[in-house]
C-alpha positions as CSV (number, residue, x, y, z in Angstrom):
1,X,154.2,-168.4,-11.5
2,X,151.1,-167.6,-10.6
3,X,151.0,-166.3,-6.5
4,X,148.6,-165.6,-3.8
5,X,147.9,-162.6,-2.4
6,X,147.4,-161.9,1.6
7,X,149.6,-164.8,2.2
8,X,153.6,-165.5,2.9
9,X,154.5,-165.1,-0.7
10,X,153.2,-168.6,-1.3
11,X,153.8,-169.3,-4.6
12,X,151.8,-171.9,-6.7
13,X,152.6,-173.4,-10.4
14,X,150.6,-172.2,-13.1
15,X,147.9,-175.0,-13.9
16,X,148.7,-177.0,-16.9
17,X,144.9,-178.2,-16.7
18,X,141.7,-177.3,-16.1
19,X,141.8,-173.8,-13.6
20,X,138.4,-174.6,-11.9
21,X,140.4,-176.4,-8.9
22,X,143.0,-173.7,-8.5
23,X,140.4,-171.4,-8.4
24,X,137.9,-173.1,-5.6
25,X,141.1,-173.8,-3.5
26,X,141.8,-170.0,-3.0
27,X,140.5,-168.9,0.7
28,X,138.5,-165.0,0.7
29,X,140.8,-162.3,0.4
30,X,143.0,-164.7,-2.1
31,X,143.6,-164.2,-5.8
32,X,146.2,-165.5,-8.3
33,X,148.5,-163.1,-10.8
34,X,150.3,-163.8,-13.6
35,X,150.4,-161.0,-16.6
36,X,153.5,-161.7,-17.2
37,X,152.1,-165.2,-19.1
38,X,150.7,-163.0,-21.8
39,X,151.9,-159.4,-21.6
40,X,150.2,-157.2,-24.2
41,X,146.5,-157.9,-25.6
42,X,143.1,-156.9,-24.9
43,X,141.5,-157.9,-21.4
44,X,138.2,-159.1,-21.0
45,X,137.2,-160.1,-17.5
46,X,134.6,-162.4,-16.1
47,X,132.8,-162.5,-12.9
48,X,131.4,-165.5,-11.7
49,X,128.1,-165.4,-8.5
50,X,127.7,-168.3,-8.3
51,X,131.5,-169.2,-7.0
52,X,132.5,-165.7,-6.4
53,X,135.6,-165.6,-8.4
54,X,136.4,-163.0,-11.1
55,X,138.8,-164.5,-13.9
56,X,141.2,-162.0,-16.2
57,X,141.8,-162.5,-19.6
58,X,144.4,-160.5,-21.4
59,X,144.8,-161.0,-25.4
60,X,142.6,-164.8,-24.3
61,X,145.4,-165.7,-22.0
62,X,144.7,-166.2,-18.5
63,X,146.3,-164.0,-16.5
64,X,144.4,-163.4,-12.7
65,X,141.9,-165.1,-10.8
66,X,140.7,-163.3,-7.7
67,X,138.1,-163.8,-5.1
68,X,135.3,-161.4,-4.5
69,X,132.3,-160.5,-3.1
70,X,129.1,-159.9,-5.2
71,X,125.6,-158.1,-4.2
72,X,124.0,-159.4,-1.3
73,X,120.3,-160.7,-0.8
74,X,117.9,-157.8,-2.3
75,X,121.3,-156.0,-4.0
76,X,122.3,-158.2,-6.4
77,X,125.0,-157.9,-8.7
78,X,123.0,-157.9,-12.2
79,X,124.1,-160.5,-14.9
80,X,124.9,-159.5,-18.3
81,X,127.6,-158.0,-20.8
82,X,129.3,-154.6,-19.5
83,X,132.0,-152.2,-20.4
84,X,134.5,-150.4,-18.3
85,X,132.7,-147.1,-18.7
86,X,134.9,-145.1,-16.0
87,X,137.9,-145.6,-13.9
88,X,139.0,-143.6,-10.8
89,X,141.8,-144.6,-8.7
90,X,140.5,-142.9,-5.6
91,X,136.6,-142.6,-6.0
92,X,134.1,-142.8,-2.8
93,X,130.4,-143.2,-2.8
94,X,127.5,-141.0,-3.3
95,X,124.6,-143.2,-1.7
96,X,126.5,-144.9,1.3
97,X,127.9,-142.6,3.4
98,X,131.0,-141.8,1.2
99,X,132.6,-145.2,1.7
100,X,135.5,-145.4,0.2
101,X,135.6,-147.5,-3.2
102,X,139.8,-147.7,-4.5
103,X,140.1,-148.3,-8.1
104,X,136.6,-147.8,-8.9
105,X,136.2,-149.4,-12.6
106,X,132.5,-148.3,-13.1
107,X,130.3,-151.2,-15.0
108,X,126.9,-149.1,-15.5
109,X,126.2,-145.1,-14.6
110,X,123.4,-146.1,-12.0
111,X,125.4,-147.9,-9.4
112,X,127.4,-150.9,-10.5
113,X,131.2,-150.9,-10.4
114,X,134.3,-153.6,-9.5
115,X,136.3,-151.7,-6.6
116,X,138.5,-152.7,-3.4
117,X,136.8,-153.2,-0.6
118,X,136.0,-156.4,2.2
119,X,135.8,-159.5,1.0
120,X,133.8,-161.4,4.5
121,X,133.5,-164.8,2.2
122,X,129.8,-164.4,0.6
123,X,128.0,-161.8,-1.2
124,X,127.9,-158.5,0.7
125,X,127.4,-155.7,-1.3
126,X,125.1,-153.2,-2.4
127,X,125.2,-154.7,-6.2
128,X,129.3,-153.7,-7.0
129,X,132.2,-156.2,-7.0
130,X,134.7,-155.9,-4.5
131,X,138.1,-157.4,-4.7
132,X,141.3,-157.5,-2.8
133,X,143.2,-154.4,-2.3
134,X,146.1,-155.5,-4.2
135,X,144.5,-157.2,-6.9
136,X,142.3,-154.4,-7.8
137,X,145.3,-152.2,-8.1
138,X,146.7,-155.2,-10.4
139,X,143.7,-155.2,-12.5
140,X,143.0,-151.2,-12.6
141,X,146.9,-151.4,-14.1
142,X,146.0,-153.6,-16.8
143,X,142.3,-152.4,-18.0
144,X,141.2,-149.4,-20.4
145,X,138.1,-147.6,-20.7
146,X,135.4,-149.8,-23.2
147,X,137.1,-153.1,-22.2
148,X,134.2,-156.0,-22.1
149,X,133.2,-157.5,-18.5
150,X,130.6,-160.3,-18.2
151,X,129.2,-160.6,-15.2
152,X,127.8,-164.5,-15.0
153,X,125.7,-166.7,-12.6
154,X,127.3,-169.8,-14.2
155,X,129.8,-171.6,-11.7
156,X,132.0,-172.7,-15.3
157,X,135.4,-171.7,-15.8
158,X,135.3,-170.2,-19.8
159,X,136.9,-172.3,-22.4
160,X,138.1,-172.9,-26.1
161,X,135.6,-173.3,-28.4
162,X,137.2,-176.7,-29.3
163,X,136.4,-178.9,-32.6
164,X,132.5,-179.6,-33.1
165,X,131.3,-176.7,-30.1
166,X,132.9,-174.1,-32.3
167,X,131.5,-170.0,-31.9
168,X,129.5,-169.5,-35.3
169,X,132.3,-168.1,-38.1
170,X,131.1,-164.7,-39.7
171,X,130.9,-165.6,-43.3
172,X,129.8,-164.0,-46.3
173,X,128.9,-167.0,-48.4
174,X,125.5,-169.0,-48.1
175,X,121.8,-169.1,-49.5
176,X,120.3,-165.5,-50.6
177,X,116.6,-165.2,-51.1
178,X,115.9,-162.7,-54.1
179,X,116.1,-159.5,-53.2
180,X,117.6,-160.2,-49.9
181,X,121.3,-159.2,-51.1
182,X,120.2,-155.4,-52.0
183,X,118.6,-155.2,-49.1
184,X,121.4,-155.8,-47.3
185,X,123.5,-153.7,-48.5
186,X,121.5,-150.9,-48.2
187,X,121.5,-151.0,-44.8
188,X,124.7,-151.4,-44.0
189,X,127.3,-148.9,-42.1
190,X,131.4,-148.7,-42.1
191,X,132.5,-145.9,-40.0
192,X,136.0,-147.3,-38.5
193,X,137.0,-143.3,-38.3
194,X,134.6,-142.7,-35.4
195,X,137.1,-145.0,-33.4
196,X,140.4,-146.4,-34.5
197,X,141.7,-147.7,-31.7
198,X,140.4,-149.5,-28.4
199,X,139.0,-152.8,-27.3
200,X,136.6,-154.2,-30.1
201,X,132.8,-155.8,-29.4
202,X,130.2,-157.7,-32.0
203,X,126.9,-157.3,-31.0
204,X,124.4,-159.5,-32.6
205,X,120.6,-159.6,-32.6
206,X,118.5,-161.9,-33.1
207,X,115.5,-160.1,-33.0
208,X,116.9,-157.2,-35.3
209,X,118.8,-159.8,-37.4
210,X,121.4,-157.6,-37.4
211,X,125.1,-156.8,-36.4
212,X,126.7,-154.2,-34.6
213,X,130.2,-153.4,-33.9
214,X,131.2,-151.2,-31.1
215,X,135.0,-149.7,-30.7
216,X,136.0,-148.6,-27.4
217,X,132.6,-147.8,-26.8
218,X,131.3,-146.0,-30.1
219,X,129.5,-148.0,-32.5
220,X,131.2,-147.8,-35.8
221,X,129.9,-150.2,-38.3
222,X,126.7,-152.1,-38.6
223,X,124.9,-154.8,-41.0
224,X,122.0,-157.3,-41.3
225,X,123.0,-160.8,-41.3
226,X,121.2,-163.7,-41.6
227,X,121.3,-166.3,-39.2
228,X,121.4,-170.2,-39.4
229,X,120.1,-171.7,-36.5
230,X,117.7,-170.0,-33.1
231,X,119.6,-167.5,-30.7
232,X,117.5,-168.2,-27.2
233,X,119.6,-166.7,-24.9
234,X,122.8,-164.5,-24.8
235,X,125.8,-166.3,-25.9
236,X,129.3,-164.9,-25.5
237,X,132.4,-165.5,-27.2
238,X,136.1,-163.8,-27.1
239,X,137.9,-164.0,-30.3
240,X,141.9,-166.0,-28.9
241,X,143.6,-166.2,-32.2
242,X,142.6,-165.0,-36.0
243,X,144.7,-165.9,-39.4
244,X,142.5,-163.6,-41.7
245,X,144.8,-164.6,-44.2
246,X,143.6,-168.4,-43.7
247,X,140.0,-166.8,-43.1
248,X,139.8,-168.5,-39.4
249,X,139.3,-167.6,-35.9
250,X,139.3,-169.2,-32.7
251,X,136.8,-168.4,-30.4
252,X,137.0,-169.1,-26.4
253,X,133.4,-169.7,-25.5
254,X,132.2,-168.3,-22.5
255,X,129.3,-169.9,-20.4
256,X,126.6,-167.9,-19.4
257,X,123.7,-169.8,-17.9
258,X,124.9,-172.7,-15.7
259,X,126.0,-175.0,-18.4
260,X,128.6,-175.9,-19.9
261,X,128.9,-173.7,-22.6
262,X,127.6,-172.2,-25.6
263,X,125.3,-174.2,-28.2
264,X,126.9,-176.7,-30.6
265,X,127.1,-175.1,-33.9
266,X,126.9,-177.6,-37.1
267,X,129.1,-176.4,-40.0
268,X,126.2,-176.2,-41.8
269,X,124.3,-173.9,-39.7
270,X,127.9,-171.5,-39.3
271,X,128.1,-170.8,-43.1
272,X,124.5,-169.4,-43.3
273,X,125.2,-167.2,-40.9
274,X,125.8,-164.4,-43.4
275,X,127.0,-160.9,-43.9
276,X,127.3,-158.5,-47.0
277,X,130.8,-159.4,-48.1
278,X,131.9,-156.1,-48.4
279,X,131.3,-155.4,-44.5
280,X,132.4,-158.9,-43.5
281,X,136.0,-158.1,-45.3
282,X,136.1,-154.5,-43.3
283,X,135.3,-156.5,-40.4
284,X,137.8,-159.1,-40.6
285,X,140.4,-156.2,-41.0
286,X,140.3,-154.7,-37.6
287,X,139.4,-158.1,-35.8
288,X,142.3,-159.3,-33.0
289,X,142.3,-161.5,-30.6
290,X,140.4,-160.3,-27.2
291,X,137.4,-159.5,-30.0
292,X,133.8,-159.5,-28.1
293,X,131.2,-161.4,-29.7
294,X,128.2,-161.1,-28.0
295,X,125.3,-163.0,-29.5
296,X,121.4,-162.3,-27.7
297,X,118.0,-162.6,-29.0
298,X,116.6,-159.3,-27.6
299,X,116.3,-156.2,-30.0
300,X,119.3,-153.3,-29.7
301,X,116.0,-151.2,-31.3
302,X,114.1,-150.3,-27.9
303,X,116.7,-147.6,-26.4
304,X,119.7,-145.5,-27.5
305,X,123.1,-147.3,-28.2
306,X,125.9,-145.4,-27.6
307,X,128.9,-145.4,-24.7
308,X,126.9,-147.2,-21.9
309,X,125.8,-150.6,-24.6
310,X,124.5,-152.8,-22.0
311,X,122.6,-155.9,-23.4
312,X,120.7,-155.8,-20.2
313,X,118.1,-153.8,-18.6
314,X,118.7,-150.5,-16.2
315,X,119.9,-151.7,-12.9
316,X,120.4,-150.0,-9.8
317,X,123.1,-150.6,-6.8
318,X,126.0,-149.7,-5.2
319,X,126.5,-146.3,-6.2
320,X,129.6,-145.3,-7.6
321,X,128.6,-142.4,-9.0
């Protein structure tokens, strides 16, 4: 059962349907907890401004939905694809006046963090997330350093990828120029011993034309791959089930810009996406469900990669340093 917090113990069903309605009908201060629906797994969590509601995913099951409040006007909570770089159970402010910030989970080293704190009904914050006491401690319980969070201005609850609006498959088959196949592997990188265990992300440019996957925070493999179809803006995808015996994986599909989800991907255009097969078999080795696929057409090129990998630009905020 799932059951609201700051209320008489009231209990509610767990929604057989869509969870957009059980979600808008919590009040501020509310959220909904139910790891006990799927309990082991990766988590991935996702923030949403434009509804103010946080959603927690463990091994793509959900598990929490919670209220929150987001940056106000002139502090706004920055959109984009984060890692739990830091977690502190008791942790208090540098920049305002030592406030006190319970189950700091910090998002970025300038500022930006989800942590307890008051929750007035809109956007109040210097740029963090707060959340209800109690479901912060919930969710600190749950989480591990180099777990994904996306923060979203999309007001869409994420779903399956379902038949025809599929995530495009990783595969090593498809059309090689001349030339193209040495080239590839030439530059590519397997270094699973640099982290073997830990939450696991893909990160895919389009402007590089190139892969990179990220355990726990440390990159450990890369590769170029060649890509079947236009990347325009970041598109995000959690991995929910994988038969790599049956070579296929399910992806949840995660909306990022207001609509509805990510673009529909022809099967065509998913078999060109392509990857030395060597690297693609390595790859499909360690892949489990609550996998991060992260696909933008920015460059990873311009600044170092390493344990902050934020596919946005510097921001500033709260200060949970």
């Amino acid at each position: 059962m799932l059951m609201t917090a700051e209320a008489a113990a009231r209990e509610l069903p767990l929604p057989s349907g869509p969870v957009a309605p059980a979600a808008q009908a919590l009040q501020s201060g509310d959220f909904l907890w139910a790891d006990e629906v799927s309990p082991q797994g990766p988590v991935t969590i996702i923030v949403s401004l434009a509804v103010q509601r946080a959603y927690v995913y463990r091994n793509g099951v959900l598990i929490g939905i919670s209220t929150v409040s987001t940056g106000k006007a002139g502090h706004e909570t920055p959109t984009g694809v984060f890692t739990i770089l830091q977690k502190e159970k008791e942790h208090y402010s540098n920049l305002y006046n030592s406030a006190p910030m319970p189950y700091m989970q910090r998002l970025t080293w300038d500022g930006i963090a989800l942590h307890a704190g008051t929750l007035p009904g809109h956007p109040a914050s210097h740029g963090c997330i707060r959340l209800p006491d109690a479901f912060a401690e919930k969710l600190f319980g749950v989480t591990s350093l180099g777990i994904t969070v996306i923060v979203t201005d999309s007001a869409d609850v994420p779903r399956l990828a379902l038949e025809g609006q599929e995530a495009p498959s990783i595969s090593a088959s498809g059309a090689v120029t001349a030339g193209t196949a040495s080239a590839i592997d030439s530059a590519t990188v397997w270094r699973p011993w640099l982290q073997r265990q830990g939450p696991i992300s893909l990160i895919l440019s389009a402007a590089d034309r190139q892969m990179r996957v990220v355990r726990n925070g440390v990159e450990i493999g890369r590769a170029p791959v060649r890509l079947g179809r236009d990347v325009t803006q970041t598109e995000v995808y959690q991995l929910v089930a994988a038969d790599v015996a049956a070579d296929k994986f399910t992806w949840m599909d995660v909306p990022l810009h207001g609509t509805e989800g990510g673009a529909v991907v022809s099967a065509e255009e998913r078999n060109q996406l392509v990857l030395p097969p060597e690297f693609r078999r390595d790859l499909a080795g360690i892949l489990v469900p609550g996998t991060t696929l992260v696909m933008t057409p920015d460059s990873l090129q311009a600044g170092a990669f390493d344990r902050t990998i934020q596919i946005v630009a510097p921001m500033s905020g709260e200060g949970s340093q």
